[in-house]
Backbone as CSV, one residue per row, in Angstrom:
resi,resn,N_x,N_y,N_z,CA_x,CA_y,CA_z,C_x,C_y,C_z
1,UNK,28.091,45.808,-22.250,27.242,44.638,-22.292,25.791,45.075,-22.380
2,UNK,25.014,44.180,-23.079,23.452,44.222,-23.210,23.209,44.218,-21.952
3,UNK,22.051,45.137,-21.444,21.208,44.634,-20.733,20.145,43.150,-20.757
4,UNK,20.759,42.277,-19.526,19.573,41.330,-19.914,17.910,41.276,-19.614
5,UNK,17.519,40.844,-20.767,16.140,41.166,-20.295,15.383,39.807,-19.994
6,UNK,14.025,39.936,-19.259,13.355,38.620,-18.977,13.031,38.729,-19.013
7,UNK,12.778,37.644,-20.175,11.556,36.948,-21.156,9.978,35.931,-20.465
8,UNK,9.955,35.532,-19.979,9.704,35.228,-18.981,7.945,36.046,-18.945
9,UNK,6.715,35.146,-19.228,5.659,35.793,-19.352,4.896,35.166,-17.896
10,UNK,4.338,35.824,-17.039,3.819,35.565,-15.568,2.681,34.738,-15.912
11,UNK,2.259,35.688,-16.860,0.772,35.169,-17.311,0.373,33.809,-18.006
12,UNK,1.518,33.207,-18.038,1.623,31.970,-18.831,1.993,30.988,-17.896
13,UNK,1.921,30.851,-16.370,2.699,30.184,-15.614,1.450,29.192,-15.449
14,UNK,1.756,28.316,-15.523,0.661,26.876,-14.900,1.111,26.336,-13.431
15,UNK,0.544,26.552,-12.389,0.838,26.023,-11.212,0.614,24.124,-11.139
16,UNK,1.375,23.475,-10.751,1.707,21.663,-10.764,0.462,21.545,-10.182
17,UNK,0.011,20.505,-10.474,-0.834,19.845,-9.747,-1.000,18.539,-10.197
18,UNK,-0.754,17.711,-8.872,-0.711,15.970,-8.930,-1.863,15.595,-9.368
19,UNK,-1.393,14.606,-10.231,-2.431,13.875,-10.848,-3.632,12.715,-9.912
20,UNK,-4.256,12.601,-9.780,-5.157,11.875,-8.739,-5.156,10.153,-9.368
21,UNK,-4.472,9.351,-8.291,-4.601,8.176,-8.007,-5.665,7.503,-8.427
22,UNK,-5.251,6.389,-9.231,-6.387,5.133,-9.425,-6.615,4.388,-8.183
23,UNK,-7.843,4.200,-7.634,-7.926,3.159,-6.831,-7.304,2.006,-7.146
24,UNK,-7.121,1.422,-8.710,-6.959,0.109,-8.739,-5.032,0.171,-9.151
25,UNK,-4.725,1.309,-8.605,-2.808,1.337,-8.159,-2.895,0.564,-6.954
26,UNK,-1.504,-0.442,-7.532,-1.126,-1.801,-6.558,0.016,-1.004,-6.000
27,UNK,0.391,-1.169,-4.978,1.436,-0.666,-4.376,2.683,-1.645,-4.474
28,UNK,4.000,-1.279,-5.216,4.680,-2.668,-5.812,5.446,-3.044,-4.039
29,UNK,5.318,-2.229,-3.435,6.784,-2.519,-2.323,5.792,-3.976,-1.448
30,UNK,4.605,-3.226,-1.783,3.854,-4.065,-0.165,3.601,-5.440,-1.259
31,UNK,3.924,-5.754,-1.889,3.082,-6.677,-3.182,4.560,-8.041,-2.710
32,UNK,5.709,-7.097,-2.800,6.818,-7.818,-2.910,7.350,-8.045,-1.772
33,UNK,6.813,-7.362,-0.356,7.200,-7.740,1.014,5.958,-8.593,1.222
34,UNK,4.993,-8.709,0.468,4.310,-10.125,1.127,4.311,-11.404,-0.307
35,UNK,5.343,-11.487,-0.859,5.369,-12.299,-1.949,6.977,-13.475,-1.456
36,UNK,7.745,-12.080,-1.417,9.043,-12.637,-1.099,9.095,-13.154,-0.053
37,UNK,8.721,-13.453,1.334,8.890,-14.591,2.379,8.237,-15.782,1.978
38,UNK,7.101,-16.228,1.090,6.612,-17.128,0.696,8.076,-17.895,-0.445
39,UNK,8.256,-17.080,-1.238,8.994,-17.629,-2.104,10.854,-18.106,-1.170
40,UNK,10.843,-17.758,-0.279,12.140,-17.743,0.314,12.011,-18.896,1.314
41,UNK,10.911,-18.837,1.582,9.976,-20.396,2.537,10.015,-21.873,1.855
42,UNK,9.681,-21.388,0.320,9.759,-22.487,-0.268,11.176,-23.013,-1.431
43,UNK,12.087,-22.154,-1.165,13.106,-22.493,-1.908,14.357,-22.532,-0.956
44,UNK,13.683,-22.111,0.732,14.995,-22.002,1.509,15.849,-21.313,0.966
45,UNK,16.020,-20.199,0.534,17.068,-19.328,0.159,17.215,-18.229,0.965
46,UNK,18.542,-18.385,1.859,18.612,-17.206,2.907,18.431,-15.793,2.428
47,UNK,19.526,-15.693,1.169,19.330,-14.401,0.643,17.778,-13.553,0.641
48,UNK,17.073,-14.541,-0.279,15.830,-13.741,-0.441,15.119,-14.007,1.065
49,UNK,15.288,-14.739,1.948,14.495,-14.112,3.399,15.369,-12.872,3.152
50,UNK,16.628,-12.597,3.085,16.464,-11.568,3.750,16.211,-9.632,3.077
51,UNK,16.221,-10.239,1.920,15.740,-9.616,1.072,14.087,-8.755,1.337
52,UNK,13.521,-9.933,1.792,11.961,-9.871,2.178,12.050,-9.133,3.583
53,UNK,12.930,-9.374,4.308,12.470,-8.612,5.741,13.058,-7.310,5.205
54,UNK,14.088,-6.686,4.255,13.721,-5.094,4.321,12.741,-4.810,3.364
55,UNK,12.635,-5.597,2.286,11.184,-4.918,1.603,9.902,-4.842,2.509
56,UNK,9.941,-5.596,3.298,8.110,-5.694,4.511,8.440,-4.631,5.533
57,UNK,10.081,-4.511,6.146,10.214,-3.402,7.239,10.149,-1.972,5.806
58,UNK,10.902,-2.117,4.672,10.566,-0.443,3.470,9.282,-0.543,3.862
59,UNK,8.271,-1.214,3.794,7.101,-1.424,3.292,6.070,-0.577,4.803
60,UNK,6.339,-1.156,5.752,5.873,-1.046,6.908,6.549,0.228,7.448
61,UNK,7.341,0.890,7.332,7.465,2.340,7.322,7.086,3.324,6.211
62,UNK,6.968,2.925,5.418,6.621,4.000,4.436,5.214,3.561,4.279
63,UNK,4.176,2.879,4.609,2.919,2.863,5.049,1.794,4.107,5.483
64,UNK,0.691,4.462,4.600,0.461,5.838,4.970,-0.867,5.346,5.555
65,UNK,-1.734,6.571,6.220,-2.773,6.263,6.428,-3.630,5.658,5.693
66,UNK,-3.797,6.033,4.790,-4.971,5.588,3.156,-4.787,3.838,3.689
67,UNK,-3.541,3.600,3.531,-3.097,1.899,3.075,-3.294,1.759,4.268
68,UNK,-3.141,2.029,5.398,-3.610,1.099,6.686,-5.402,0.809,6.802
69,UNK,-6.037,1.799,5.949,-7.031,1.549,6.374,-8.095,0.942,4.807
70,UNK,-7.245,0.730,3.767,-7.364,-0.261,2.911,-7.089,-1.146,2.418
71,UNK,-5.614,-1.576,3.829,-5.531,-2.840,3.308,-5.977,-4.024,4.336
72,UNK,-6.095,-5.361,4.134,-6.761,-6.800,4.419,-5.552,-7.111,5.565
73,UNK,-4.540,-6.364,5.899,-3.771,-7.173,6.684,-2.649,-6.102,7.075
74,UNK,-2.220,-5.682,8.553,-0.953,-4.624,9.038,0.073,-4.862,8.539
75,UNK,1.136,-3.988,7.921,2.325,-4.078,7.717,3.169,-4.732,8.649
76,UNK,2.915,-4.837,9.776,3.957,-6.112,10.515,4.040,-7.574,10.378
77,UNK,2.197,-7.593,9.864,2.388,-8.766,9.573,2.826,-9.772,8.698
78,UNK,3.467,-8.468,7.216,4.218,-9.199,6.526,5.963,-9.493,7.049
79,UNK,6.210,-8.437,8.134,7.734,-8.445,8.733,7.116,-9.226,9.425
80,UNK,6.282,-10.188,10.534,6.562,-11.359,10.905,6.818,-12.531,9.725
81,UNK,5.836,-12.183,8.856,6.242,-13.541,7.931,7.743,-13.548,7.342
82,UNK,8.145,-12.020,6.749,9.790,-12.090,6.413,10.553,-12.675,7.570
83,UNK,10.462,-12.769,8.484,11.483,-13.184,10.257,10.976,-14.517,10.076
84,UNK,9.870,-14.746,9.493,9.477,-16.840,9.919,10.018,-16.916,8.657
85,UNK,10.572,-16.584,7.364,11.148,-16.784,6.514,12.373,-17.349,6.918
86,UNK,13.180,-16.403,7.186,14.759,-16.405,8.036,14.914,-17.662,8.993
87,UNK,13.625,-17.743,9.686,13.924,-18.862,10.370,14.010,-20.243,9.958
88,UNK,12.869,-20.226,8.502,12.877,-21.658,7.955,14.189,-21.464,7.372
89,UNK,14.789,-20.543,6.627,15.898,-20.603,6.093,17.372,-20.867,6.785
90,UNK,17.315,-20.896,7.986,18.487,-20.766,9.032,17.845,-22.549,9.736
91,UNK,17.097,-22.940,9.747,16.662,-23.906,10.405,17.477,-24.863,10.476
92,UNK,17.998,-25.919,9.198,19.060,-26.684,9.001,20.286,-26.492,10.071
93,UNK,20.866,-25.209,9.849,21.648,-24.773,10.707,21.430,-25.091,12.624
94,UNK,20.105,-24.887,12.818,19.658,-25.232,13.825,19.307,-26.248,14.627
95,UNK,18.615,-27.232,13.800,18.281,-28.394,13.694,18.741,-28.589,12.739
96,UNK,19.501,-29.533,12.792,20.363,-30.192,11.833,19.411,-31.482,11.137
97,UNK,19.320,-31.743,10.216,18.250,-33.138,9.425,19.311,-34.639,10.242
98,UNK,18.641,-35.783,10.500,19.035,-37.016,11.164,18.990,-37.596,9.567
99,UNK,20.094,-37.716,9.733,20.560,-38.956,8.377,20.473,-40.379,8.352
100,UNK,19.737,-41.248,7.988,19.626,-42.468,7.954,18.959,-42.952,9.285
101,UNK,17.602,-42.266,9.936,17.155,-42.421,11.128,15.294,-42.936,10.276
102,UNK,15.299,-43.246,9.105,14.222,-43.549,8.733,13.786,-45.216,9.032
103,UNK,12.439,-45.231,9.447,12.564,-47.168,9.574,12.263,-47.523,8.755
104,UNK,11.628,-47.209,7.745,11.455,-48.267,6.436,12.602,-47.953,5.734
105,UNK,14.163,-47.666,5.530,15.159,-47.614,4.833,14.361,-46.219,3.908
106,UNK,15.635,-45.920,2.913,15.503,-45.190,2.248,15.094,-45.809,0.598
107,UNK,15.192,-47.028,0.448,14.601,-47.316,-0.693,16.002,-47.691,-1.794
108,UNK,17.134,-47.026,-1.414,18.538,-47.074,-2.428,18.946,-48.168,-1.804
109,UNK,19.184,-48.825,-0.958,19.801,-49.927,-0.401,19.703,-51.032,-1.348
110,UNK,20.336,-52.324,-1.255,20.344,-53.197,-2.432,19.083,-53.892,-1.310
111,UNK,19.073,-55.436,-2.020,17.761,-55.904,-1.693,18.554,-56.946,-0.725
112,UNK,17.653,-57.535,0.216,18.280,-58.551,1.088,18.788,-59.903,0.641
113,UNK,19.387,-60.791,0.975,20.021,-61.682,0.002,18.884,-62.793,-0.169
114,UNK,18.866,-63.374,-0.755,17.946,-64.628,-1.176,18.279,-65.850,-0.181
115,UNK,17.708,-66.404,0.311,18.267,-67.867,1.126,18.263,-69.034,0.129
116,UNK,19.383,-69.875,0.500,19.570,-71.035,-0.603,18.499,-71.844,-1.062
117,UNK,18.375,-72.355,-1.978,17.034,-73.470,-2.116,17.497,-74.770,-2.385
């Protein structure tokens, strides 16, 4: 057998180096743990609460220094809003809605009868 040889030039090696961050990089996780309890608030959809409380808890652990101290608001405070999500979404369940407890009627009822003339 050949000896193998290596090819392989030292002098040609480029050491990595990370490319440096735009300030104006949005961070997508924290974007979507404070987007998704709003949207889960207003469509009552359990799923996406709960969707939203692990993107805000991903969000709120993987949180570095830089972002705590540039962003407008703590990472918990989007995991409280994902948990008040859950709750509007579970609420029904909780408090149940009173059916036909309105005093002006609901408006579908027929009309009252006419008195003779």
């Amino acid at each position: 057998m050949a000896s193998k040889k290596d090819l392989r030039r030292f002098d040609l090696i480029v050491p990595y180096q990370e490319p440096a961050k735009d300030k104006n990089d949005t961070d997508m996780s924290s974007t979507m743990a404070s987007t998704l309890p709003m949207a889960a608030i207003f469509t009552r959809n359990k799923m996406i609460g709960w969707v939203a409380v692990v993107f805000s808890i991903q969000s709120w652990l993987a949180e570095t220094a830089e972002q705590k101290q540039s962003s407008t608001t703590p990472a918990f405070f989007s995991v409280g809003m994902a948990l008040m999500s859950l709750v509007v979404g579970y609420m029904p369940l909780l408090l149940p809605p009173q059916q036909g407890r309105v005093l002006g009627g609901s408006g579908t009822e027929a009309p009252a009868a006419a008195p003779p003339s």
